[in-house]
N, C-alpha and C positions, 0 to 999 in steps of 0.2 A: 324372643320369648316374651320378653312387658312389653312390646307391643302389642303380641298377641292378647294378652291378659287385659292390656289397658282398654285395646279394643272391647273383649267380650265385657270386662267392665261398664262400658261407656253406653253399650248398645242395650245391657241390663237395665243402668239405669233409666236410660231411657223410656223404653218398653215397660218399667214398675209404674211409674207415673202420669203415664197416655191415657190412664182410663179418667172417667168420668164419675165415677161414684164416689158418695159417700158412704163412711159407715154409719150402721141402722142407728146407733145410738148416736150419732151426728145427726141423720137427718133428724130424728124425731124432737132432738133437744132443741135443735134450730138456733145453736148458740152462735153469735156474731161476736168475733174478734173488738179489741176494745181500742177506740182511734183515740192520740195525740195530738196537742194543737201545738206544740211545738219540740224539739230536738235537745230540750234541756236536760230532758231527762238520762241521755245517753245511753238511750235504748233504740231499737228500728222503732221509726214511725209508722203506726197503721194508714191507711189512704181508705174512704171513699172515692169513688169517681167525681162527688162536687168540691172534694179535696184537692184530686189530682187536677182537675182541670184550676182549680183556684193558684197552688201551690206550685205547681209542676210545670204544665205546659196547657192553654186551653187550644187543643187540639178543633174540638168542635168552630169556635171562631175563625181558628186558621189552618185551615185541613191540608194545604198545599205548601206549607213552610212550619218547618220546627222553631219555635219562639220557646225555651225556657226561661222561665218566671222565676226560678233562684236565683238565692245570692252565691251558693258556695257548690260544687259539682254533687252528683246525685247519686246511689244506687238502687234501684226499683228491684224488689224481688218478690213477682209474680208466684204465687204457691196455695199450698191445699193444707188443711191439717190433718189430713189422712195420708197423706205423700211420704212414705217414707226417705226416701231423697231429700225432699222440703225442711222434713225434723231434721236431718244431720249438717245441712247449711244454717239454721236456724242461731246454731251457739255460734259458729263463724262470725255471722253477721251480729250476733250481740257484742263479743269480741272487739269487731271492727267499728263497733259505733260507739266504743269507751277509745278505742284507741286512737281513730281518727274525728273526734268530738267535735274539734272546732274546724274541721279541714272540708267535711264531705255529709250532705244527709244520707240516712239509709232508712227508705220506705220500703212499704209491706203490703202489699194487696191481695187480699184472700180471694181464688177467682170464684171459688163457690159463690161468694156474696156481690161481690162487683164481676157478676159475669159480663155486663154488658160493655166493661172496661175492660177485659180482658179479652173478648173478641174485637173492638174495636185497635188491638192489638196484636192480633193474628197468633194471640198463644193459644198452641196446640200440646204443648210439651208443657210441663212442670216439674222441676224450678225452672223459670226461664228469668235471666239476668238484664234488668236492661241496665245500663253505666251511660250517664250524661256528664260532658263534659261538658263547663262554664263557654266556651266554644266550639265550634263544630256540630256533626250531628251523632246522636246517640248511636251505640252503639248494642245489640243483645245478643247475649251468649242464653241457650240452653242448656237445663241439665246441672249437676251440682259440680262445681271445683271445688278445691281444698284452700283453705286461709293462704296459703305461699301463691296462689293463684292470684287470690282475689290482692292481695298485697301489691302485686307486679303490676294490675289492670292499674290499681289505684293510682301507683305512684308513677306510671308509666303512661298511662291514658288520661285519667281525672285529671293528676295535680301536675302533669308536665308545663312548666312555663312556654 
């Protein structure tokens, strides 16, 4: 039976935040999320695409090899501020950026604004996760988890020695 549940859960989520629109009083205010120049604040960092490519990974120079450009592992959380899914990972990841301050970034890319970053990343779903590890190659999760999720990714994927 919770798998049943988790299922239609999972598949809910999903399906709420596949669409594309905003709302009227979104589009017409035309208001842009407000970007961080650095992680002091111990809050998610907002990204531009001249961010992400500066900060993150310049994808554009090397399109055939993942190169990150941090010093300390990443979490990217691609999202909408109409997403209801988006709003409920949102405190998580505020959460997880006091808790894990000095261990991991955690960026924010609004795809309404950086759309062309967000297809150059084949998101179709929102929240979609991506998690970089200081090695390896990244990895995305879509769809919202819960903090004990993100917790396990972290200490299990990011900060594994």
């Amino acid at each position: 039976m919770k798998k049943i549940m988790f299922a239609l859960l999972s598949i809910f989520l999903f399906v709420a935040c596949n669409g594309q629109g905003k709302s009227e009083k979104e589009s017409i205010s035309g208001m842009k999320q407000p970007t961080l120049s650095n992680g002091s604040e111990n809050v998610p960092i907002h990204l531009t695409k001249m961010q992400f490519l500066d900060k993150v990974a310049d994808y554009e120079k090397n399109p055939d090899t993942w190169v990150y450009r941090g010093d300390k592992p990443a979490i990217i959380d691609f999202y909408a501020t109409w997403c209801g899914p988006c709003k409920a990972v949102a405190p998580i990841l505020d959460d997880l950026a006091k808790e894990y301050k000095d261990q991991i970034y955690i960026y924010k890319i609004d795809t309404d604004q950086e759309q062309e970053l967000a297809a150059d990343f084949g998101i179709r779903s929102i929240p979609s996760l991506l998690f970089i590890p200081m090695n390896g190659q990244p990895q995305m999760i879509q769809g919202a988890i819960g903090k004990e999720e993100f917790k396990k990714i972290i200490d299990e994927f990011l900060l594994k020695e």
